[in-house]
C-alpha positions in Angstrom: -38.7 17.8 -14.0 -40.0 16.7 -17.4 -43.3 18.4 -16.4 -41.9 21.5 -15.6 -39.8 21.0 -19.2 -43.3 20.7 -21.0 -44.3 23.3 -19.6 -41.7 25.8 -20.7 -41.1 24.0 -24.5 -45.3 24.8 -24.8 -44.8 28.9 -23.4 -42.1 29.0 -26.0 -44.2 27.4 -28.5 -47.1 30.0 -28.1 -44.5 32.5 -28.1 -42.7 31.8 -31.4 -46.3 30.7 -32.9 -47.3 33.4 -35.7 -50.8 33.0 -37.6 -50.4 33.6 -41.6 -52.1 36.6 -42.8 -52.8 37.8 -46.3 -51.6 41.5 -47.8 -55.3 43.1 -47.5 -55.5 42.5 -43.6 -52.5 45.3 -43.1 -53.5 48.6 -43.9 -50.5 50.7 -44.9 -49.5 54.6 -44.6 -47.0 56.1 -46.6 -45.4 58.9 -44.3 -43.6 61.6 -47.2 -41.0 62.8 -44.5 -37.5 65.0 -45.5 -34.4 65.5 -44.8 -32.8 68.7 -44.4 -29.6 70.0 -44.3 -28.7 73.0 -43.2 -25.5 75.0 -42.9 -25.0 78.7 -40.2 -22.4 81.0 -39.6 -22.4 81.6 -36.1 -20.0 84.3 -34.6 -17.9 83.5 -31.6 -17.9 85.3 -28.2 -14.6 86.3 -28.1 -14.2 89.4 -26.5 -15.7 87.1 -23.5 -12.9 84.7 -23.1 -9.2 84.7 -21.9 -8.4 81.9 -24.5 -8.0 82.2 -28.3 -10.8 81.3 -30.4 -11.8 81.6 -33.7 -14.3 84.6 -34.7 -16.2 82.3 -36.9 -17.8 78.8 -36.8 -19.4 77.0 -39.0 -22.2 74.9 -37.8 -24.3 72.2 -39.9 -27.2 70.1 -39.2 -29.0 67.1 -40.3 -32.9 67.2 -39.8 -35.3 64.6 -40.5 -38.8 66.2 -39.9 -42.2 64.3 -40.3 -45.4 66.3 -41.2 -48.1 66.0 -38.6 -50.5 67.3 -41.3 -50.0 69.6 -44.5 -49.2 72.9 -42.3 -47.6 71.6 -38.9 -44.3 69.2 -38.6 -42.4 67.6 -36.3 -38.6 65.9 -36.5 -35.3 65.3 -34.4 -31.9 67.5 -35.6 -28.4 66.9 -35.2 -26.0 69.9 -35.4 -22.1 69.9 -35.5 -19.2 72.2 -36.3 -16.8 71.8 -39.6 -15.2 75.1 -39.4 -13.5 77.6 -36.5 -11.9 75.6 -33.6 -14.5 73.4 -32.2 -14.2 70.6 -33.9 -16.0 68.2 -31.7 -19.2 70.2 -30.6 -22.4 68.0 -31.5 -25.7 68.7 -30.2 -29.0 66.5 -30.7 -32.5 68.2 -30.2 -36.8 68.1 -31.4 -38.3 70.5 -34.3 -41.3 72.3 -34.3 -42.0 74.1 -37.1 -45.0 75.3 -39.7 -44.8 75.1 -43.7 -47.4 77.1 -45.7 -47.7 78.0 -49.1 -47.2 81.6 -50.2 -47.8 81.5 -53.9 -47.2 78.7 -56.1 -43.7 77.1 -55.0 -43.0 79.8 -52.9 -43.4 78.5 -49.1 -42.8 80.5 -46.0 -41.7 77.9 -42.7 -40.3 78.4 -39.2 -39.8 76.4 -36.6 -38.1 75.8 -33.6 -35.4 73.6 -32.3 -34.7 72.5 -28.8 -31.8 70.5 -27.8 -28.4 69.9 -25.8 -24.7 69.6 -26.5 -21.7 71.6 -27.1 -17.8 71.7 -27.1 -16.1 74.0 -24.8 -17.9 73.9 -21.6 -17.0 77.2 -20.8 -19.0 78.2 -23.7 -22.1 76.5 -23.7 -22.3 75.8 -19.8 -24.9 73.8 -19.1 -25.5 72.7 -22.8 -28.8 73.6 -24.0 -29.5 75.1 -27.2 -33.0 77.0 -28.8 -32.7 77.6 -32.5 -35.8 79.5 -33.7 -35.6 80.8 -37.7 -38.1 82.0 -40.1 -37.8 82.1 -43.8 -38.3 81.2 -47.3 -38.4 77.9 -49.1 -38.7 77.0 -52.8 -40.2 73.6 -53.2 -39.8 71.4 -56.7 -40.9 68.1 -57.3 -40.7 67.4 -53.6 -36.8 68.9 -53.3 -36.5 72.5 -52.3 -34.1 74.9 -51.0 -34.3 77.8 -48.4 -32.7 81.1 -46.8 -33.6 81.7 -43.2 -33.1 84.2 -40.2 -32.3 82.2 -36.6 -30.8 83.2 -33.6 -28.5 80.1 -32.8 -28.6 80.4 -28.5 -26.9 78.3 -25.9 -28.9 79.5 -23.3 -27.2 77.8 -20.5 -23.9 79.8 -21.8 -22.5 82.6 -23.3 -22.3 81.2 -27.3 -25.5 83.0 -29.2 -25.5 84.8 -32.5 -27.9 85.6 -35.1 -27.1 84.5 -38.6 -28.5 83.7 -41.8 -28.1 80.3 -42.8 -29.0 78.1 -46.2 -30.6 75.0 -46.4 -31.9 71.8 -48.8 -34.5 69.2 -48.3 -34.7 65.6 -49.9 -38.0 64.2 -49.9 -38.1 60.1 -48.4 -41.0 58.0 -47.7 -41.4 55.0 -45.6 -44.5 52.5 -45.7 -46.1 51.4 -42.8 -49.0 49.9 -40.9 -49.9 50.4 -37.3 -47.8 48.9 -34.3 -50.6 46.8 -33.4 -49.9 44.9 -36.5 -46.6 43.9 -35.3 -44.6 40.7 -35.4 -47.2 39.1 -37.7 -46.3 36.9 -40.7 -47.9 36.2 -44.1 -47.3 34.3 -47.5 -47.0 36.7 -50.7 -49.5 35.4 -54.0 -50.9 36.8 -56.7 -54.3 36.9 -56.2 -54.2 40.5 -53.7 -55.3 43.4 -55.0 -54.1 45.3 -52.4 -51.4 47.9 -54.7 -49.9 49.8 -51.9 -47.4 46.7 -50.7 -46.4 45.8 -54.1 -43.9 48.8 -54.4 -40.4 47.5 -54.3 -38.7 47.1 -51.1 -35.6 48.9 -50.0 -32.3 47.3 -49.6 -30.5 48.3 -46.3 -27.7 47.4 -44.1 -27.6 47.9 -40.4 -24.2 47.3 -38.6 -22.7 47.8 -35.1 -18.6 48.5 -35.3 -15.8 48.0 -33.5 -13.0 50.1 -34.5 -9.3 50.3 -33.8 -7.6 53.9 -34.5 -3.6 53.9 -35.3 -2.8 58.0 -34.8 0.1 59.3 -36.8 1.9 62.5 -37.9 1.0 65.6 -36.0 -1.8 64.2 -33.9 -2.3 65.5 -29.9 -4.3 65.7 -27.5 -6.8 68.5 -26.1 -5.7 70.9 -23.0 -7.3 68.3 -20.7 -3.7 66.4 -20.5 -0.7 66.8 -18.5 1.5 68.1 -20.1 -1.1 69.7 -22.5 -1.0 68.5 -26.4 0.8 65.7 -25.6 1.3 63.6 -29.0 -0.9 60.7 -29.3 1.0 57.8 -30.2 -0.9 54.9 -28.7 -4.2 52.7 -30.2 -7.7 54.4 -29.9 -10.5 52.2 -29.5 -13.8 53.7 -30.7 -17.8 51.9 -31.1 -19.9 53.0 -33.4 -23.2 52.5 -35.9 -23.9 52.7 -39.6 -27.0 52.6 -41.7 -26.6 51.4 -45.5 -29.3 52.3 -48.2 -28.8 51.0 -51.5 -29.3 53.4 -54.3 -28.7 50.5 -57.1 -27.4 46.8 -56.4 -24.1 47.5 -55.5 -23.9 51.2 -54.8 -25.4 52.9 -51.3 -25.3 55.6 -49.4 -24.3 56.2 -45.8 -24.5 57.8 -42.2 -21.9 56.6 -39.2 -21.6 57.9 -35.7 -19.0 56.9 -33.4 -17.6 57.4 -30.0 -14.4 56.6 -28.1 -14.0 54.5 -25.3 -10.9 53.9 -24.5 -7.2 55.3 -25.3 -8.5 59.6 -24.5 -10.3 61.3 -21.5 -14.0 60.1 -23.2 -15.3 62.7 -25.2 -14.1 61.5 -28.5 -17.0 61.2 -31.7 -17.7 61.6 -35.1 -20.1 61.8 -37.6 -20.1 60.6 -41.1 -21.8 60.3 -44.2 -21.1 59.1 -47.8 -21.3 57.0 -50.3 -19.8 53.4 -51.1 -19.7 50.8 -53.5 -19.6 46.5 -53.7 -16.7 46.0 -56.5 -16.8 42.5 -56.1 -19.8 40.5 -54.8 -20.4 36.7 -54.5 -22.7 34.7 -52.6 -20.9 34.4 -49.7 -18.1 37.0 -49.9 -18.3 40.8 -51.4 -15.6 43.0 -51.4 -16.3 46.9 -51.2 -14.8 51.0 -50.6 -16.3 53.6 -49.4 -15.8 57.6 -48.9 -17.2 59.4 -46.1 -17.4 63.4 -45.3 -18.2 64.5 -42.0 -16.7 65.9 -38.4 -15.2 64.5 -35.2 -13.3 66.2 -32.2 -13.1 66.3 -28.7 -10.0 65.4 -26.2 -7.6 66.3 -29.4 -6.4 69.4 -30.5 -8.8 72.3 -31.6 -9.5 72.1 -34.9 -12.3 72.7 -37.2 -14.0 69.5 -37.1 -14.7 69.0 -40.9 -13.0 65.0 -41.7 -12.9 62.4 -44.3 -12.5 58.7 -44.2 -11.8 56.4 -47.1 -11.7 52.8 -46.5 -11.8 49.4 -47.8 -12.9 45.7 -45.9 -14.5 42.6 -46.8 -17.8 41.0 -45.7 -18.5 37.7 -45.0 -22.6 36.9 -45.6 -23.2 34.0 -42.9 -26.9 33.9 -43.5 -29.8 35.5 -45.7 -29.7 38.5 -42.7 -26.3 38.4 -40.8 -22.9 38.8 -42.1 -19.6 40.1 -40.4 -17.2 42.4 -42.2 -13.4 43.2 -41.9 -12.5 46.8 -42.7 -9.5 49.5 -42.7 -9.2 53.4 -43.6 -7.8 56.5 -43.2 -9.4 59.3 -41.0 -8.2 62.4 -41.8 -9.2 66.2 -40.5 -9.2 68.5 -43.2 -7.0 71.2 -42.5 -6.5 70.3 -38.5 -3.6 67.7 -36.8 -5.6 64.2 -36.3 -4.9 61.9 -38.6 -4.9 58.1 -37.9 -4.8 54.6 -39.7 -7.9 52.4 -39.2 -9.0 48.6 -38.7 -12.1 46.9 -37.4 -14.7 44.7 -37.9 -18.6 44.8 -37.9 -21.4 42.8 -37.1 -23.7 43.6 -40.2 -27.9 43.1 -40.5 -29.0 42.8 -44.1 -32.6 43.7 -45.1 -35.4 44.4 -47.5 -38.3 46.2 -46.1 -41.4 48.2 -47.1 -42.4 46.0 -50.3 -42.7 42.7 -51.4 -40.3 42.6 -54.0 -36.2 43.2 -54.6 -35.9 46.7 -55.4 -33.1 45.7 -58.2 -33.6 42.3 -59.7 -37.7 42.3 -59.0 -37.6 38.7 -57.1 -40.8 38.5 -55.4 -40.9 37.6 -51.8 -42.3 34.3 -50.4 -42.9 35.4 -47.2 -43.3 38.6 -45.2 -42.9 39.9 -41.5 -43.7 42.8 -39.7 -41.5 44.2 -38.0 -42.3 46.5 -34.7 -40.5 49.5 -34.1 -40.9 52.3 -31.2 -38.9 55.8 -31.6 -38.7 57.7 -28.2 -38.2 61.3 -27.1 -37.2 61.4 -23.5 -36.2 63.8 -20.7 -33.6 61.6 -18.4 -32.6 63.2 -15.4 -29.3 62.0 -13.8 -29.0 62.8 -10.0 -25.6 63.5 -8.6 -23.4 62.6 -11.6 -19.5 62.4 -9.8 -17.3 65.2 -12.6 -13.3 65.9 -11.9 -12.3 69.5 -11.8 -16.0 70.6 -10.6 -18.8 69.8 -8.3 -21.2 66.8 -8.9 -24.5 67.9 -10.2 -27.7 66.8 -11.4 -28.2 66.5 -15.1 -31.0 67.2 -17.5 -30.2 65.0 -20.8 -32.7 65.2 -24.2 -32.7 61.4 -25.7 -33.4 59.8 -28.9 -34.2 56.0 -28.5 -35.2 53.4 -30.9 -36.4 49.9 -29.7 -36.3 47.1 -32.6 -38.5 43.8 -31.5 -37.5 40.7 -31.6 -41.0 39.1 -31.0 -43.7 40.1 -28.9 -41.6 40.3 -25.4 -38.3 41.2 -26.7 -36.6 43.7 -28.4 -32.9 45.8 -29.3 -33.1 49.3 -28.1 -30.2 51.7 -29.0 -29.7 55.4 -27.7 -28.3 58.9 -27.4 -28.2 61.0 -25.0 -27.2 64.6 -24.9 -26.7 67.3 -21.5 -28.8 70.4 -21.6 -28.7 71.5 -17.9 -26.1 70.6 -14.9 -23.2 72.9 -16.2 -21.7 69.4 -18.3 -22.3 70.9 -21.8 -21.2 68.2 -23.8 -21.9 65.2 -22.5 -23.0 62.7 -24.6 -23.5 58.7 -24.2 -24.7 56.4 -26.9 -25.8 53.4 -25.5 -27.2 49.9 -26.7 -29.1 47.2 -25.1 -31.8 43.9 -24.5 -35.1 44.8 -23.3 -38.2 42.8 -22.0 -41.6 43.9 -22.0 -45.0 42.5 -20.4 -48.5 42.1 -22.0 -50.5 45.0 -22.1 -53.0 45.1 -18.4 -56.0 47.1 -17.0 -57.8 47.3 -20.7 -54.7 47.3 -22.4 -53.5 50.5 -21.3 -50.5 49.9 -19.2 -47.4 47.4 -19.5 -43.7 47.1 -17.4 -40.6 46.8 -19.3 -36.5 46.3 -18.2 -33.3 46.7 -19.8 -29.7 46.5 -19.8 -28.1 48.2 -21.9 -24.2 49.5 -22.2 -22.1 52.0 -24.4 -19.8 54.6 -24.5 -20.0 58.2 -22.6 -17.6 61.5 -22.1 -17.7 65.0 -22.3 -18.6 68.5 -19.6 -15.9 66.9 -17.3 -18.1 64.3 -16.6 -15.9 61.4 -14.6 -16.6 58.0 -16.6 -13.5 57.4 -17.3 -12.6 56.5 -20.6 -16.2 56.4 -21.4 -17.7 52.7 -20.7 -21.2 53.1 -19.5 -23.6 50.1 -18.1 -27.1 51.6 -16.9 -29.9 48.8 -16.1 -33.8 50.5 -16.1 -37.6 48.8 -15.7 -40.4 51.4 -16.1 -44.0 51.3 -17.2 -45.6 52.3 -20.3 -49.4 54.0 -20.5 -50.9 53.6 -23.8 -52.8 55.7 -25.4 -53.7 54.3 -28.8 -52.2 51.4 -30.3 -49.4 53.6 -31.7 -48.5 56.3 -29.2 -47.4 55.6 -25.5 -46.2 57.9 -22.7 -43.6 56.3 -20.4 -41.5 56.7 -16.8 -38.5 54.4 -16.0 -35.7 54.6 -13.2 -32.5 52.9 -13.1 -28.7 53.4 -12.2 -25.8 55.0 -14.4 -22.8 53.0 -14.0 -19.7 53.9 -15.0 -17.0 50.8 -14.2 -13.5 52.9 -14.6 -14.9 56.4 -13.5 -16.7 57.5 -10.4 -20.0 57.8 -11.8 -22.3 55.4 -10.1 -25.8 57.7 -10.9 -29.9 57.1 -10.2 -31.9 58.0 -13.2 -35.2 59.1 -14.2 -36.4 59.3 -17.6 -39.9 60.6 -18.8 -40.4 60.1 -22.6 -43.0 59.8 -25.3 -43.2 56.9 -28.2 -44.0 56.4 -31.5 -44.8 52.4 -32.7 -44.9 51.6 -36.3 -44.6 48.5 -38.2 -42.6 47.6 -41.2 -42.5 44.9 -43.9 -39.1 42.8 -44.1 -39.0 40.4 -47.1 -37.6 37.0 -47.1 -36.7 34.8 -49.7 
């Protein structure tokens, strides 16, 4: 027994054991990515229907694009609708697009986006989406603004439209060095020369929610209930995900995404983004309020989606990276029925990452860690997924995943998911989980992973109940440099109070980068 106890305290030991490294051994890239927001008019099919629906919706999305080199870019969108009835149609897809100069700041780009999602089924069908545009963009000191042509297509369905649409684009960097240089540690001095780490870091806050909704006033349900628009007047419980980033010391900005899981039929989400602010901050205990602008639907009554949500809490900083916070609001649509008091708390991450010293007070860090992260594109293919009201099918979902190490066999991987083909036109699941991978075998070009992982689901009648989702995988990984990696996993989608008990296949391509996080 005490041998077999060695053993395991010396594996652990090796495990945990990081060499020190100076700033000059990492060499760093500065990827000058962008945001863009865009905003489309898309006409509704309503001489098609036997239901009323608005003639007009108004459709938004969030893209983050990456260039692949200074012609050709790539980047994962996220559309929703804030005006018409469809509150509640989301979609998630991959860009393609090309960005060339005309004359001076004048810029011609198209590209082409390719996802899944929707609202009314009967709509969008199946779920997926193409949204190819061409047009003109005005570029200044890194911001610009555009007009394009598109042709907004559900092709599984009957919602398509050409429009015009209108869009902006914030530039945003991030520093990194290669995946290979992950989980390694070093001491910050004085005597580098190496310039590219000694920008300032930036601030951030990462936190999973747990959330409590309180409907009042006018608030109902969707047609899905018996009778139909039946008041709501019962607790909503909803899981979500924020990401903080500090504009000064105590002011940030903000995006958060949530999904119900119990109270509705699952299909419940929204969107958020805005801006807060710490009004009173101690060591230990900082109070703040914040303001969000965004859209949620699904399971209540039409409406146009568009929503605020004040709300004020309390966090409680436990150590130099983890805190919990208490928090209540007010969500509100804008000019639809749901309205609801809020309460919850959060598990919050604090960090500083990309530089070497605090972006506000300049404190230099002591020591640094890199920090491995892998973002994934995947086809998952659902086999017989169990729906009420229609036939099982199979399902084709597009997938955005993100896997945060926790050393060199361990790591955090959260995901979403959204339906493109099996006539389930939005579904969506969001998912979170543990993973554990192997060292890399037969010259380091393969390795096997597992994980568990659980969230919320709903949506295109799919029958998970009110949206609880557990779905264990293990797959393998083929590397093909030391940063990009093809992989194929199986595993089983479980839903524990619906009738979906699924197997899976997902096929998907990553991306491994490594950041700095600072400490003290």
């Amino acid at each position: 027994m005490k041998k077999s106890l060695l053993i395991l305290a010396t594996l652990l030991s090796l495990q945990t054991f990081s060499q020190s490294y100076d700033l000059s051994d990492f060499k760093g890239k500065e990827m000058h990515n962008s945001i863009r927001l865009n905003y489309i008019l898309v006409n509704q099919p309503t001489e098609q229907v036997s239901y009323g629906l608005d003639p007009t919706m108004g459709f938004v999305g969030l893209n983050y694009n990456i260039p692949l080199n200074d012609w050709l870019y790539t980047g994962v969108g996220f559309h929703t609708a804030i005006t018409g009835d469809q509150g509640g149609l989301f979609t998630l897809g991959v860009n393609l697009g090309v960005n060339k100069q005309i004359y001076k700041n004048l810029y011609f780009d198209a590209n082409v986006h390719f996802g899944g999602g929707g609202g009314y089924r009967s709509l969008v069908n199946g779920g997926g989406i193409i949204y190819p545009n061409v047009g003109l963009q005005y570029k200044s000191k890194g911001y610009s603004f555009g007009v394009q042509y598109g042709y907004v297509n559900f092709f599984t369905g009957i919602q398509k439209d050409d429009n015009v649409s209108f869009f902006i684009e914030i530039p945003t960097s991030v520093r990194t060095t290669s995946y290979a240089n992950a989980q390694k540690t070093f001491a910050v001095n004085d005597v580098s020369k190496d310039e590219f780490w000694k920008e300032p870091a930036v601030k951030s806050v990462q936190q999973v929610t747990f959330d409590y909704f309180f409907p009042i006033g006018d608030s109902r349900t969707d047609a899905s209930t018996t009778p139909k628009y039946k008041p709501i007047n019962h607790t909503l419980s909803v899981l979500g995900f924020e990401y903080q980033r500090y504009l000064t010391d105590n002011t940030f900005i903000y995006a958060h995404v949530d999904a119900m899981y119990s109270g509705l039929t699952a299909g419940f989400m929204n969107l958020f983004f805005g801006v807060g602010k710490n009004v009173i901050e101690t060591k230990h205990v900082n109070f703040f309020g914040k303001f969000g602008v965004g859209a949620a639907g699904g399971r209540i009554y039409p409406e146009g989606g568009l929503t605020i949500y004040p709300s004020i809490g309390a966090d409680l900083k436990l150590t130099e990276k983890f805190g919990l916070s208490a928090h209540g609001g007010y969500h509100r649509s804008i000019g639809g029925t749901f309205e609801a008091y809020t309460a919850g708390f959060s598990l919050k991450y604090y960090g500083l990452s990309g530089g070497i010293s605090h972006p506000f007070t300049g404190e230099k860090s002591t020591k640094i860690k890199t920090q491995g992260i892998q973002i994934s594109v995947q086809n998952q293919t659902y086999f017989d997924v169990a729906k009420f009201g229609i036939p099982a099918s199979d399902l084709q979902l597009i997938a955005l995943k993100v896997n945060y190490d926790l050393n060199h066999r361990l790591y955090l991987a959260g995901e979403a998911s959204f339906a493109y083909e099996g006539e389930s036109g939005g579904y969506a699941h969001g998912i979170f989980g543990l993973g554990v991978k192997s060292n890399k075998f037969v010259n380091d070009k393969f390795s096997l992973f597992a994980e568990l992982a659980a969230g919320v689901a709903g949506g295109g009648r799919v029958d998970s109940g009110e949206g609880v989702l557990i779905r264990p995988t293990a797959g393998i990984n083929y590397h093909v440099s030391d940063d990009f990696s093809f992989n194929i996993s199986g595993g089983q989608m479980w839903s524990p109070f619906g009738d979906v008990n699924s197997a899976n296949i997902n096929i998907g391509l990553s991306y491994g980068i490594s950041i700095l996080n600072s400490k003290k």
